[in-house]
C-alpha positions as a LaTeX table, in Angstrom:
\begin{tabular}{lrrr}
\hline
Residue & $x$ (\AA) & $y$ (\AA) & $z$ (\AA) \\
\hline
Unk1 & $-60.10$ & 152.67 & 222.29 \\
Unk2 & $-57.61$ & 150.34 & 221.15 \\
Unk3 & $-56.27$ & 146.59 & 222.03 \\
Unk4 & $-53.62$ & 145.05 & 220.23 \\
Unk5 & $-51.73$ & 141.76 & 221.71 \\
Unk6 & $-48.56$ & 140.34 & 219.90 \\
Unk7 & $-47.50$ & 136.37 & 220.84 \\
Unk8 & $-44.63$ & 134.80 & 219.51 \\
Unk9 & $-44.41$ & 130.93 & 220.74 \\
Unk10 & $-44.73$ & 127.26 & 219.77 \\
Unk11 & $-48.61$ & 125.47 & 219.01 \\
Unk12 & $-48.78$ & 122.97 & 222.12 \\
Unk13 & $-50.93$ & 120.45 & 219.95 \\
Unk14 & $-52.29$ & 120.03 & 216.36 \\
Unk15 & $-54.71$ & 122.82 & 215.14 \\
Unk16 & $-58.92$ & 122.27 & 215.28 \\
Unk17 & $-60.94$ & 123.41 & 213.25 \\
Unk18 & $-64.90$ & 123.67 & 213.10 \\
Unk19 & $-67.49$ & 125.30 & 211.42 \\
Unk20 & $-69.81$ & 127.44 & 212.61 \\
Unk21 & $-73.72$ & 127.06 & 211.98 \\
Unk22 & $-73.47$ & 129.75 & 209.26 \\
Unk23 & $-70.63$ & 128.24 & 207.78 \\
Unk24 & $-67.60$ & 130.13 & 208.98 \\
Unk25 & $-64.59$ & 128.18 & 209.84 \\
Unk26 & $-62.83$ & 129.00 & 213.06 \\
Unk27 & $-59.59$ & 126.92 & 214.14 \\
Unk28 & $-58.64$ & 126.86 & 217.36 \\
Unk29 & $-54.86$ & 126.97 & 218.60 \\
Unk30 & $-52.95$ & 126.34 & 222.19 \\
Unk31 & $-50.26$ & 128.81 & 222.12 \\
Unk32 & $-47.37$ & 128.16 & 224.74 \\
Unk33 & $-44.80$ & 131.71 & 225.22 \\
Unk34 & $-41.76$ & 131.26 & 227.77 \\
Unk35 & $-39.59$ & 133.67 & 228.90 \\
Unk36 & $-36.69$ & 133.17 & 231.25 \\
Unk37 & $-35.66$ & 135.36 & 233.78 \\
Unk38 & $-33.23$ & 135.58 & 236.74 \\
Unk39 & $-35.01$ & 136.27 & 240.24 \\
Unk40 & $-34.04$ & 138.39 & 243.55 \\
Unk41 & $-32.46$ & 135.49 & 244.58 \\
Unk42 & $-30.20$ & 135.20 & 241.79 \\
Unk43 & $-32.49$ & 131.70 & 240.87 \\
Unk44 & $-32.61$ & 131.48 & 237.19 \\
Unk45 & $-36.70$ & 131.17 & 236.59 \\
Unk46 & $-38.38$ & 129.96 & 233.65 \\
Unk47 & $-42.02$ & 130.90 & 232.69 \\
Unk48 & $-44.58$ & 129.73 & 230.59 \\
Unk49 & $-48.20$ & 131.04 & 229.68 \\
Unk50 & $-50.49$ & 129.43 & 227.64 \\
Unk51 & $-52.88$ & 131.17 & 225.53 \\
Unk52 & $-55.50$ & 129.96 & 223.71 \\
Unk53 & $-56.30$ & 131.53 & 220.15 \\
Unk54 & $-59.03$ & 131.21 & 217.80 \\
Unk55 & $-58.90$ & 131.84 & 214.09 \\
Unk56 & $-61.35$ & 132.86 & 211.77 \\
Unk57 & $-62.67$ & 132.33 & 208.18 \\
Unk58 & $-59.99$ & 131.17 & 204.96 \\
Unk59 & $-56.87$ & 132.01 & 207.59 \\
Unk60 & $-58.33$ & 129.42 & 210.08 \\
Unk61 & $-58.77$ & 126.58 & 207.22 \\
Unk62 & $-55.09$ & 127.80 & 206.04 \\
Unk63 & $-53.82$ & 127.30 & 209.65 \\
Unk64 & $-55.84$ & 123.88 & 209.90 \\
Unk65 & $-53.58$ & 122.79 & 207.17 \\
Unk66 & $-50.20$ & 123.81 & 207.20 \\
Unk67 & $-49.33$ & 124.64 & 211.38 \\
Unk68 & $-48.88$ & 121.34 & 213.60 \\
Unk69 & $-47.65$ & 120.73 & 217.62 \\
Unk70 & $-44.05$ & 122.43 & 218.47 \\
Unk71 & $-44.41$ & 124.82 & 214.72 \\
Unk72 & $-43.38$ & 128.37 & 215.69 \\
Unk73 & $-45.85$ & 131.27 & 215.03 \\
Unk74 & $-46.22$ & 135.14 & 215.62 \\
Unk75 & $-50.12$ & 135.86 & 216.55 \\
Unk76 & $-51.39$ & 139.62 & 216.28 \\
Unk77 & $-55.06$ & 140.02 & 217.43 \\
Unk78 & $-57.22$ & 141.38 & 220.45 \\
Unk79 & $-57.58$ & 139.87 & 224.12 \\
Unk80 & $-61.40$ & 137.97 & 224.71 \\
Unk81 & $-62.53$ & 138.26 & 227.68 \\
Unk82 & $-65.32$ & 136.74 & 229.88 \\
Unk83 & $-68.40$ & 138.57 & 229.99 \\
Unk84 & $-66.36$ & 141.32 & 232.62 \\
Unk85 & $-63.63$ & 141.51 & 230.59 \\
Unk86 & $-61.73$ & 139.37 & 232.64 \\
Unk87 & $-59.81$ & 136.09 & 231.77 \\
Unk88 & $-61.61$ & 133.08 & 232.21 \\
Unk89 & $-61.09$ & 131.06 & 235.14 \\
Unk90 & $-61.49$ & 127.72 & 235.65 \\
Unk91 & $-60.80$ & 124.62 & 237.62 \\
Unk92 & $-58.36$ & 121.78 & 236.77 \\
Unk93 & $-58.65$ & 118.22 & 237.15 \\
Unk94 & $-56.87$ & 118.53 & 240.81 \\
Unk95 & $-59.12$ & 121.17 & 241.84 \\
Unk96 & $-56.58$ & 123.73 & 241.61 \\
Unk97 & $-57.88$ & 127.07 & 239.95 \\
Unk98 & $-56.88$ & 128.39 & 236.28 \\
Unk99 & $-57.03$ & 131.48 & 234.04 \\
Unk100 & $-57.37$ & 130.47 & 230.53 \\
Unk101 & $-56.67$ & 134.10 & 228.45 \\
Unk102 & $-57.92$ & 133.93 & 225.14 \\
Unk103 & $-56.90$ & 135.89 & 221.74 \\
Unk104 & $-59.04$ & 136.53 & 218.62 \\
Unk105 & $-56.28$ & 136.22 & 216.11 \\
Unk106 & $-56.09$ & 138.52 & 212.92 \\
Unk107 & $-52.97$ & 137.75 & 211.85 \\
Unk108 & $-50.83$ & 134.63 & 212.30 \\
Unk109 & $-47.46$ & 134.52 & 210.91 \\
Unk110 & $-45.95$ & 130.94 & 210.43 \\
Unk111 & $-42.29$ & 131.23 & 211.60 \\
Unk112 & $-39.30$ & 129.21 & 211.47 \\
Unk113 & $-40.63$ & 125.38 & 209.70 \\
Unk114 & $-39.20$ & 122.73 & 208.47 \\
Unk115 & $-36.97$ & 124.02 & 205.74 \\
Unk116 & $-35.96$ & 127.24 & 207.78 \\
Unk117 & $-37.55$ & 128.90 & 204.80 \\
Unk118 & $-38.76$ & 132.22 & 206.94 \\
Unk119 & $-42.15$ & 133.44 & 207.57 \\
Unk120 & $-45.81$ & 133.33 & 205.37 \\
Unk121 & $-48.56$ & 135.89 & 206.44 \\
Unk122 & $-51.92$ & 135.12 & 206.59 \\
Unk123 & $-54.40$ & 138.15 & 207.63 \\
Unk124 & $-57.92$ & 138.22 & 207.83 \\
Unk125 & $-59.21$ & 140.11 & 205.49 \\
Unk126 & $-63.00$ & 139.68 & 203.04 \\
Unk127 & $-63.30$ & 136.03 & 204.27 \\
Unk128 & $-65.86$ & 137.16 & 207.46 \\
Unk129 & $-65.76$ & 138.49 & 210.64 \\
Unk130 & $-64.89$ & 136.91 & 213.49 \\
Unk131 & $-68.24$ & 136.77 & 215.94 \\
Unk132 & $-68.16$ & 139.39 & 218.59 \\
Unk133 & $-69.12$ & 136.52 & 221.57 \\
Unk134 & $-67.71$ & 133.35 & 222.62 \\
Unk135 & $-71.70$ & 132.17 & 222.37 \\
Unk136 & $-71.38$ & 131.69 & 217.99 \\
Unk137 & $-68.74$ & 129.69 & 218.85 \\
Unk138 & $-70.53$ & 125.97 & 218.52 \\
Unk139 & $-68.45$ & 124.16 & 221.03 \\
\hline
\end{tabular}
């Protein structure tokens, strides 16, 4: 079987990055996407998910480094999932309930930047594995 998810949207704060107990760096990102559509009603709607994205090994400490808040970036990796598979759900300050949905990255593509310049690729590739479980993660 096969799982492949594709973002395209704008960092909604500064990249973190960590280090696991082995040594493995792993950057996390807040990923907002929007898309705009026009309802039954004939009510232009606008839509935003957030994802949240972790990257792994050199390509996270790259990503540390050059991405900050409001950059522009194309994400391919897998969906992570709570122990079911599902989305993890949660409960905001108010009380109100959340879904957080969460993406191992494998390649992030910096678009767009401050000259206009285009696009760099960064893939993982011999700088480590991302862990299989949320549970490596040390935070």
């Amino acid at each position: 079987m096969f799982q492949k998810v594709i973002l395209v949207g704008n960092l909604g704060r500064d990249p973190e990055m960590r280090y696991t107990p082995s040594g493995q760096a792993v950057t996390n990102l807040n990923v907002a996407t929007n898309r705009s559509y026009t309802d039954s009603s004939g009510q232009r709607q606008d839509e935003t998910i957030w994802f949240r994205v972790s990257v792994w090994g050199r390509q996270a400490e790259t990503v540390n480094q050059y991405l900050r808040k409001g950059r522009q970036v194309l994400i391919e990796g897998r969906l992570v999932g709570d122990e079911n598979g599902n989305p993890r759900i949660w409960n905001r300050q108010d009380g109100t309930p959340a879904a957080s949905f969460e993406v191992s990255a494998q390649t992030v593509r910096f678009l767009g930047g401050r000259d206009d310049s285009g696009g760099v690729d960064y893939e993982e590739g011999n700088a480590g594995q991302a862990p299989e479980t949320e549970d490596d993660i040390p935070f």
